[in-house]
C-alpha positions as CSV (number, residue, x, y, z in Angstrom):
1,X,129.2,57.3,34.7
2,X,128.5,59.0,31.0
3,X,131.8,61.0,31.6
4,X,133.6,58.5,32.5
5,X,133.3,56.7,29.6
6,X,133.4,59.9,27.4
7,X,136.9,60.9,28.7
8,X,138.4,57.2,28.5
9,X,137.3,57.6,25.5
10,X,138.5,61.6,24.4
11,X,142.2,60.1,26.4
12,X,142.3,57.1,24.3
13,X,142.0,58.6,21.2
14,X,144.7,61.7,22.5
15,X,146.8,58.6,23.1
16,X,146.3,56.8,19.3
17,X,147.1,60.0,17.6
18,X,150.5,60.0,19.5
19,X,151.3,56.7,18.1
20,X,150.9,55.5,21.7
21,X,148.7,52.1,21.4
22,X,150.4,50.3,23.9
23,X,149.7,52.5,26.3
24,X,146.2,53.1,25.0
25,X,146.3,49.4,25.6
26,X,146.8,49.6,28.8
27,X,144.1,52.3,29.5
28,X,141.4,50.3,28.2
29,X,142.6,47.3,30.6
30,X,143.2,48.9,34.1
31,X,139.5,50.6,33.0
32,X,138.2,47.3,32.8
33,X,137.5,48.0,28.8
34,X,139.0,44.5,27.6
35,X,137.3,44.4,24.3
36,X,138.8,47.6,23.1
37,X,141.9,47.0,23.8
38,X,142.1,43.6,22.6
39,X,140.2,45.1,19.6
40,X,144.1,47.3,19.4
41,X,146.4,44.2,20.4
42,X,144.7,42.2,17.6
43,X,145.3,45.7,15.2
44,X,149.4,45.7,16.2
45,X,149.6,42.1,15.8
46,X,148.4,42.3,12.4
47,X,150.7,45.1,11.6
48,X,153.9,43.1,12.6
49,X,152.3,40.1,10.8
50,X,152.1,41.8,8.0
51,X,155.7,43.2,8.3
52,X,157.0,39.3,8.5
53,X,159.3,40.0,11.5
54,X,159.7,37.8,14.5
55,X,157.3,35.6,14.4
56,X,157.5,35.0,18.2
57,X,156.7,38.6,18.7
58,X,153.5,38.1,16.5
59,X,152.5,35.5,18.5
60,X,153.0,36.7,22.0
61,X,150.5,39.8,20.9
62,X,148.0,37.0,19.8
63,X,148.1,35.6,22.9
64,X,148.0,38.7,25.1
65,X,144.6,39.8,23.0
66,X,143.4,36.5,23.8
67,X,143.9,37.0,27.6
68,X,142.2,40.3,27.1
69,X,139.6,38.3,25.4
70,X,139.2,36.0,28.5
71,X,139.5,39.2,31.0
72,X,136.6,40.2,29.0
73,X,134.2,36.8,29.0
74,X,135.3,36.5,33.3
75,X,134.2,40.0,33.4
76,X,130.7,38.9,32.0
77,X,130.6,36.1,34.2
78,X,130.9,37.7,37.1
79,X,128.5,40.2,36.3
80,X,125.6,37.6,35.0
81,X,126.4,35.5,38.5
82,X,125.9,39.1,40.9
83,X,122.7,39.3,39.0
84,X,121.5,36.0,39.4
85,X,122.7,36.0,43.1
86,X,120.8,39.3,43.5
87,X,117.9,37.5,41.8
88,X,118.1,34.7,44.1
89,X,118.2,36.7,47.5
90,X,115.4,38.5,45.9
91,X,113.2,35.4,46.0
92,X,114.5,34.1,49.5
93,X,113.6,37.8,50.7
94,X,110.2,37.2,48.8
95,X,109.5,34.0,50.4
96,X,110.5,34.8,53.8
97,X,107.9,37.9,53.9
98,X,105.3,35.3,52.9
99,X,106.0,33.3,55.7
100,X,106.4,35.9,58.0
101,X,102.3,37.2,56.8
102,X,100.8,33.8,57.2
103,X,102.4,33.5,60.8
């Protein structure tokens, strides 16, 4: 899994030196990496806020770092509920071999 990460991360980077953020964008979303590429949507949108051009371009790459955001925070959620729901069957599994020794 170490790999993984280390070559999303050695592509990215091949990707950001070519001027390519979009599609390093891109990478870092179908890898499930929301943060980082929000973390580059939030980078361009700053750049073309800067350069005072169409605003409604601005704020349409706000709004798609914030739904990166969100990807992000239901990604969490998921993750803390499979937990808690392995937790939980944990305990029923716990209880039931109780039962099952007093019988």
């Amino acid at each position: 899994m170490k790999e993984i990460g280390s070559l999303l991360a050695k592509y990215a980077s091949h990707l950001l030196e070519k001027n390519k953020i979009l599609e390093a964008i891109e990478l870092y979303r179908k890898a499930h990496h929301f943060l980082d590429g929000a973390k580059l949507m939030f980078k361009i949108a700053e750049e073309e806020a800067k350069k005072r051009t169409k605003p409604l371009r601005v704020k349409k790459l706000y709004v798609l770092a914030a739904l990166l955001i969100e990807d992000y925070h239901e990604q969490i959620k998921n993750t803390q509920r499979a937990k808690l729901k392995g937790k939980r069957s944990e305990v029923k599994h716990s209880k039931l071999i109780l039962i099952l020794d007093y019988n």
